[in-house]
MARMIKE-209164 format. One line per 8 residues: for each residue x, y, z of C-alpha. Coordinates in Angstrom, 1 decimal, m for minus. Layout:
# MARMIKE-209164
X:Y:Z  ...
# end
This chain:
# MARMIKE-209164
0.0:0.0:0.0  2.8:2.3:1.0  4.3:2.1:m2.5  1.6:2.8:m4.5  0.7:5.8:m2.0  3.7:6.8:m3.2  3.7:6.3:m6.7  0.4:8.4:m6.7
2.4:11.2:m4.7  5.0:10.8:m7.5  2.4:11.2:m10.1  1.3:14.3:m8.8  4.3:16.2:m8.6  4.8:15.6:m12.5  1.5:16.5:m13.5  0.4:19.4:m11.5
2.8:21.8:m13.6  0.7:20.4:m16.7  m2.1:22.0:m17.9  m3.1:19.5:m20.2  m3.5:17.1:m17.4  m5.2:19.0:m14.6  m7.4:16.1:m15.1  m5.3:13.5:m13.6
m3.9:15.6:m10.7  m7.5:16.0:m9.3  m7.7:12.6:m9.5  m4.4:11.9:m7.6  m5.3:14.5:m5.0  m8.8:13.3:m4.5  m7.4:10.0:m3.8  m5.0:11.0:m1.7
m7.2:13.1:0.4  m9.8:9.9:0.5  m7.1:7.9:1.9  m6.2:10.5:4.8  m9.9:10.5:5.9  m10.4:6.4:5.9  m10.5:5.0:9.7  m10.6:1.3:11.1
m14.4:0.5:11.7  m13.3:m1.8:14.0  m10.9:0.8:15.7  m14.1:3.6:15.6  m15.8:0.3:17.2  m13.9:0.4:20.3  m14.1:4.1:21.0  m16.9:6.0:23.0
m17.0:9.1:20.7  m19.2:7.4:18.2  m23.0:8.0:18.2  m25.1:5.3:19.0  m26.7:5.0:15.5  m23.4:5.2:13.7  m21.9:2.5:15.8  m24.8:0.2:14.5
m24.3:1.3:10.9  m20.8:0.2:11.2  m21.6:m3.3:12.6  m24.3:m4.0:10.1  m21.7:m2.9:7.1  m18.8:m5.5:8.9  m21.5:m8.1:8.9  m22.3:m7.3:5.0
m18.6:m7.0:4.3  m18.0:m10.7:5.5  m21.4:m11.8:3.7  m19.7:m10.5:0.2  m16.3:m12.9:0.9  m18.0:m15.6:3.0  m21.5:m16.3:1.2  m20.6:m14.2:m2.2
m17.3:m15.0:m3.1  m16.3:m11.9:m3.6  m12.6:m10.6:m2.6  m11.2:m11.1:1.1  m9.6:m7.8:1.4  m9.6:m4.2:3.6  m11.8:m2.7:1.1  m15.2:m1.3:3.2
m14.1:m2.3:6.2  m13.0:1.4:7.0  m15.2:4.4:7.0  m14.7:7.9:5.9  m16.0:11.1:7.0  m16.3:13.1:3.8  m18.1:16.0:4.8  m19.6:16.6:1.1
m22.9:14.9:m0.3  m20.9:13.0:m2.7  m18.0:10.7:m3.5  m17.3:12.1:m6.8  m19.2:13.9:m9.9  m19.7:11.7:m13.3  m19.4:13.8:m16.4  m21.8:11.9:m19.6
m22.4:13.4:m22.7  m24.0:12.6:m25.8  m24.3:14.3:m29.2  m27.5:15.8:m29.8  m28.7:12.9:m32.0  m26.6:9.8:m31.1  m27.4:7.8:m27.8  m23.7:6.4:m28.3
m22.2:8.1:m24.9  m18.6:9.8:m25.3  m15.7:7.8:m24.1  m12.6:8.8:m22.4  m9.7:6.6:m21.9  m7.4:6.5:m18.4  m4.3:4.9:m17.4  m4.9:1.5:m16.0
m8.7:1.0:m16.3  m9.0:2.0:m20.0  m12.0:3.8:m21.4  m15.2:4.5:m19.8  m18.2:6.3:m20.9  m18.1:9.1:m18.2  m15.4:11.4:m16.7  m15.4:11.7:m13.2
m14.4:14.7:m10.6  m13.9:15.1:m7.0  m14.9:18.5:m7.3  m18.8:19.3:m8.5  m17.5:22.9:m9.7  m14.8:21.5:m11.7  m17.6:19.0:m13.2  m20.0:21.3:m13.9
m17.2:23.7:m15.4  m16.5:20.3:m18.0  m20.1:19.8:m18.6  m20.3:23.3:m19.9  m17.8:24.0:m22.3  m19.3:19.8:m23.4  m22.6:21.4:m23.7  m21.2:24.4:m25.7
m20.3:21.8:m28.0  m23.4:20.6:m28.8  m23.4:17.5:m26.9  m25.8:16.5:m24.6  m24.7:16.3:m20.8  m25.5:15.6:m17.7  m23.6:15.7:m13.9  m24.3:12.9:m11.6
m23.4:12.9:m7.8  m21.6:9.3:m7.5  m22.0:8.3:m3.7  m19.2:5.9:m4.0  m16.3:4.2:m6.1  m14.2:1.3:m6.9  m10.5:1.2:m7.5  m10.6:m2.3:m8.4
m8.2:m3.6:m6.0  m6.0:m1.0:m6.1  m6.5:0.3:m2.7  m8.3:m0.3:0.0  m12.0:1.5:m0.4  m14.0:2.7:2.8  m17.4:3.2:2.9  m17.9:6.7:3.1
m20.4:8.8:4.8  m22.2:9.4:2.0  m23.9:6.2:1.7  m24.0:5.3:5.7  m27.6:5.9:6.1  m29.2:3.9:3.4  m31.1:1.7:3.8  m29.8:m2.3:4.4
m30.5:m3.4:1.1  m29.1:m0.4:m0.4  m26.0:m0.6:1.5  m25.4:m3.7:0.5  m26.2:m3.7:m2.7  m23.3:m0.7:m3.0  m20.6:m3.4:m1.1  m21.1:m6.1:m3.6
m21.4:m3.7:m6.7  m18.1:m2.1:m5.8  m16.5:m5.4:m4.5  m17.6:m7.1:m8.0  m15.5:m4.5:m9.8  m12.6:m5.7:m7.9  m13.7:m9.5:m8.8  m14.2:m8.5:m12.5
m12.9:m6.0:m14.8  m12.7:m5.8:m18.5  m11.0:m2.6:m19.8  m12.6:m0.3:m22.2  m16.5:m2.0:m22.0  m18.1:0.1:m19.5  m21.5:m1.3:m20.6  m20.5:m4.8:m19.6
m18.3:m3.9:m16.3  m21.7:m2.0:m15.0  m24.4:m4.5:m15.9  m21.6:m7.2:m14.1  m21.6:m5.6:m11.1  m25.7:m4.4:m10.7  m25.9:m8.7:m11.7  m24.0:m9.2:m8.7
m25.7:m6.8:m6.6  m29.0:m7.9:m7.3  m28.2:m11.6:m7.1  m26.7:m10.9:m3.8  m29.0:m8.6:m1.7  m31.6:m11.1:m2.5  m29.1:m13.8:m0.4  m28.4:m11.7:2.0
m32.3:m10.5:2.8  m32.8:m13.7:2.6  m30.2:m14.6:5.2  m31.7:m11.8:7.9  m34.9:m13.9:8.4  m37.2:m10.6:8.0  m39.9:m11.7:5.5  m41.5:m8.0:6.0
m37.8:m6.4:5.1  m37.4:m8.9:3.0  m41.1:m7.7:1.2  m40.4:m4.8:1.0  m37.2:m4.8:m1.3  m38.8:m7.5:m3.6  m41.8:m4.5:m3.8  m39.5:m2.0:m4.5
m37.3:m4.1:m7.1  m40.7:m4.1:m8.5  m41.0:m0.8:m9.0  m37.3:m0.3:m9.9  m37.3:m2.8:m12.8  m40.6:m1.0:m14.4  m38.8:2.4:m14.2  m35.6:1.4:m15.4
m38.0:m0.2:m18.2  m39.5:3.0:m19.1  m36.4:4.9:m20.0  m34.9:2.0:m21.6  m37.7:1.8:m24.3  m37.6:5.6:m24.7  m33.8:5.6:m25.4  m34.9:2.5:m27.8
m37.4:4.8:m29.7  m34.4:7.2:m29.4  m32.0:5.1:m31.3  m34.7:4.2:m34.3  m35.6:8.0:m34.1  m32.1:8.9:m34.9  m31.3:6.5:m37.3  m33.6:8.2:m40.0
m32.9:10.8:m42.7  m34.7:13.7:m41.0  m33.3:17.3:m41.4  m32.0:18.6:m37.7  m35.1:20.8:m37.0  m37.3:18.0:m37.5  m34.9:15.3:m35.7  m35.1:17.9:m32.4
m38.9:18.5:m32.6  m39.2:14.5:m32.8  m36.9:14.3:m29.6  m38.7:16.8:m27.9  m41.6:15.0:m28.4  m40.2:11.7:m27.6  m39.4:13.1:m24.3  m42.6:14.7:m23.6
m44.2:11.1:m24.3  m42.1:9.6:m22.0  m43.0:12.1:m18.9  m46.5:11.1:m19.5  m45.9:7.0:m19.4  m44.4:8.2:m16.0  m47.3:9.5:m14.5  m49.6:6.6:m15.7
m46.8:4.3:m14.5  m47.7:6.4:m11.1  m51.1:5.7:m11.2  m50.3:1.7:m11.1  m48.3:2.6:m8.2  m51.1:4.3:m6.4  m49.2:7.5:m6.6  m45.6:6.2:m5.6
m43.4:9.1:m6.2  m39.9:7.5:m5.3  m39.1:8.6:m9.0  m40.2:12.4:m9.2  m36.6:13.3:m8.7  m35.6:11.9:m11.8  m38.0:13.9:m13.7  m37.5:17.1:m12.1
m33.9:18.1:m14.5  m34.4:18.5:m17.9  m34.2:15.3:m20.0  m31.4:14.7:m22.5  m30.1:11.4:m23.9  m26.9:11.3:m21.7  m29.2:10.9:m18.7  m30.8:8.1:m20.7
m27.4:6.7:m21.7  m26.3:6.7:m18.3  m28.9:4.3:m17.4  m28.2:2.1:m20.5  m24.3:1.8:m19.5  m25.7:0.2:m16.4  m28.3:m1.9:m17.3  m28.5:m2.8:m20.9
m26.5:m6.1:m20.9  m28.2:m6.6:m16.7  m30.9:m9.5:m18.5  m28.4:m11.4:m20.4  m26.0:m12.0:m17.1  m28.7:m12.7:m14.8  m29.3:m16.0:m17.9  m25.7:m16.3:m18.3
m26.3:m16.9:m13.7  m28.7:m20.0:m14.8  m26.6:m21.0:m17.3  m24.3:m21.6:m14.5  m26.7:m23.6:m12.3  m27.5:m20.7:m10.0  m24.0:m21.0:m9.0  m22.4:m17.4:m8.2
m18.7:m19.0:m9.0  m19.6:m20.8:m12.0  m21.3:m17.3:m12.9  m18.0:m15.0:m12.3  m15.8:m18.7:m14.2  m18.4:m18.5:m17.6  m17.8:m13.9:m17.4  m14.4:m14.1:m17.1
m14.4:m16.5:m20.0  m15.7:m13.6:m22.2  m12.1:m11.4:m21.6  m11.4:m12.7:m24.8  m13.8:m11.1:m26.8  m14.1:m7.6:m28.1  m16.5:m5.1:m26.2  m18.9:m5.8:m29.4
m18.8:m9.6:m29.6  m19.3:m9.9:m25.7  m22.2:m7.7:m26.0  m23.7:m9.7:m29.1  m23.0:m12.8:m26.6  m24.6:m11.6:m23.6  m27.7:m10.0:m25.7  m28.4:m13.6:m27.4
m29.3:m14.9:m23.5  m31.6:m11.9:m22.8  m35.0:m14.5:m23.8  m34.5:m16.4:m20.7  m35.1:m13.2:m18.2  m38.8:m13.1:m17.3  m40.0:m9.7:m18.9  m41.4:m6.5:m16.2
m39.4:m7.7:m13.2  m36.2:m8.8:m14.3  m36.5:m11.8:m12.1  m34.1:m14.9:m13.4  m36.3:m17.8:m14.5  m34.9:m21.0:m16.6  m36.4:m22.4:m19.9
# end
């Protein structure tokens, strides 16, 4: 760990003279500072200054962490068994952007992980301050707040303090999505690395509610995965229409009334979608920034290949090692033919829930 705290200090030297790569001496800093704020949970266990609802938070995330290793097998490391106080609202800011008629997102390529479809900051000024001179290019963007990270093994993640009052299955679900990055990590295929990781997720909070022997917990998340799977639905087939929208011959002025239309439509399947939920508004949020197809390709780079791992999962017996042995035999493959791959298994996903059923 010491060494590669180092090389990151060395990093940073040569690049904060740089212009050109202001970029990656955020990132350095921003790592570094995250480090300086991590603390033992099991040191902050054994003090007195900790409230009392913190010092159950804490326990409950050891008792996930070991879950993700023991039950999961998922990586027996430090990661998330720390905490850190970060005193903002979140971990870092993703950059996405779009052109105006393309759902394909912009990619931007780092040093170790490869390319990824979104640029992240540690600052949300500095991330707003990308997203506009993006925007003044004509693309469509958007700014997400990212409550947490990976670095894929690289160091040793805490949970931060931005995610310490979720709810249990949320909290989890974030331990084994980060923890499945460390597991499994193709460069340059964002789309696949995301919909790996939510597969894992998904897969395990349902072990692990299941575990805790609350059926009415337990009801709860399957009524909100419900819910979850019909949104995610809905902006999936709008950025569907999208794509067949902007694969025809229209004239610009046209192509952006069509958009704006497709948009408007889409707003109005919420609210009937709202009416089914007897007025759940869990969602509203969403809706209340402007729509733009990098907010819709954001979702896409998380979910679009989700149906064809959950088959690829009962392809492999319901096995969760069998699952990670028959993904990692993809590495292979370009981004493209693993996609084409995954998408072929997509039929055996039961449609509106996204619950895993066999032929």
């Amino acid at each position: 760990m010491q060494v590669k705290i180092v090389l990151l200090l060395l990093i940073f030297q040569l690049l904060t003279g740089c212009a050109t790569l202001r970029y990656y001496a955020q990132s350095v800093h921003g790592q570094l500072d995250l480090i300086g704020k991590r603390q033992s949970i099991k040191a902050l266990l054994a003090t007195p200054e900790i409230s009392d609802t913190l010092r159950q938070r804490l326990q409950r995330v050891l008792k996930i962490r070991d879950f993700a290793s023991n039950q999961l097998a998922l990586p027996e490391n430090a990661s998330y068994r720390s905490y850190a106080d970060l005193g903002r609202a979140a971990m870092v800011w993703s950059v996405v952007a779009t052109p105006e008629f393309s759902m394909q997102p912009k990619q931007w390529c780092y040093w170790v992980v490869g390319c990824a479809a979104y640029r992240g900051y540690f600052s949300q000024q500095q991330a707003e301050e990308f997203a506009v001179g993006l925007s003044n290019e004509g693309l469509d963007v958007v700014v997400e707040a990212v409550p947490a990270y990976s670095t894929l093994g690289w160091f040793d993640d805490p949970i931060p303090s931005t995610v310490i009052n979720w709810s249990e299955p949320h909290l989890a679900g974030l331990i084994f999505h980060e923890l499945a990055h460390q597991k499994l990590y193709f460069k340059d295929d964002s789309p696949f690395n995301e919909a790996f990781a939510m597969a894992v997720e998904q897969l395990g909070v349902e072990q692990w509610m299941a575990a805790q022997n609350n059926s009415e917990g337990f009801t709860r998340w399957r009524e909100q995965e419900v819910r979850e799977e019909a949104f995610i639905q809905l902006l999936l087939q709008s950025r569907q229409r999208l794509v067949a929208l902007f694969a025809q011959p229209l004239a610009a002025s046209k192509m952006r009334m069509a958009k704006a239309a497709e948009f408007k439509q889409l707003r109005t399947e919420y609210a009937e979608l709202k009416q089914l939920w007897r007025g759940y508004a869990g969602y509203d949020r969403w809706f209340e920034r402007k729509l733009n197809n990098a907010r819709l390709a954001s979702v896409a780079t998380y979910r679009h290949l989700l149906p064809g791992l959950l088959a690829l999962y009962v392809q492999s017996d319901r096995d969760l090692v069998r699952f990670y042995q028959a993904s990692e035999a993809l590495e292979g493959l370009t981004p493209e033919m693993r996609s084409r791959q995954i998408e072929q298994l997509t039929h055996l996903v039961a449609n509106g829930r996204g619950v895993v059923v066999s032929e």
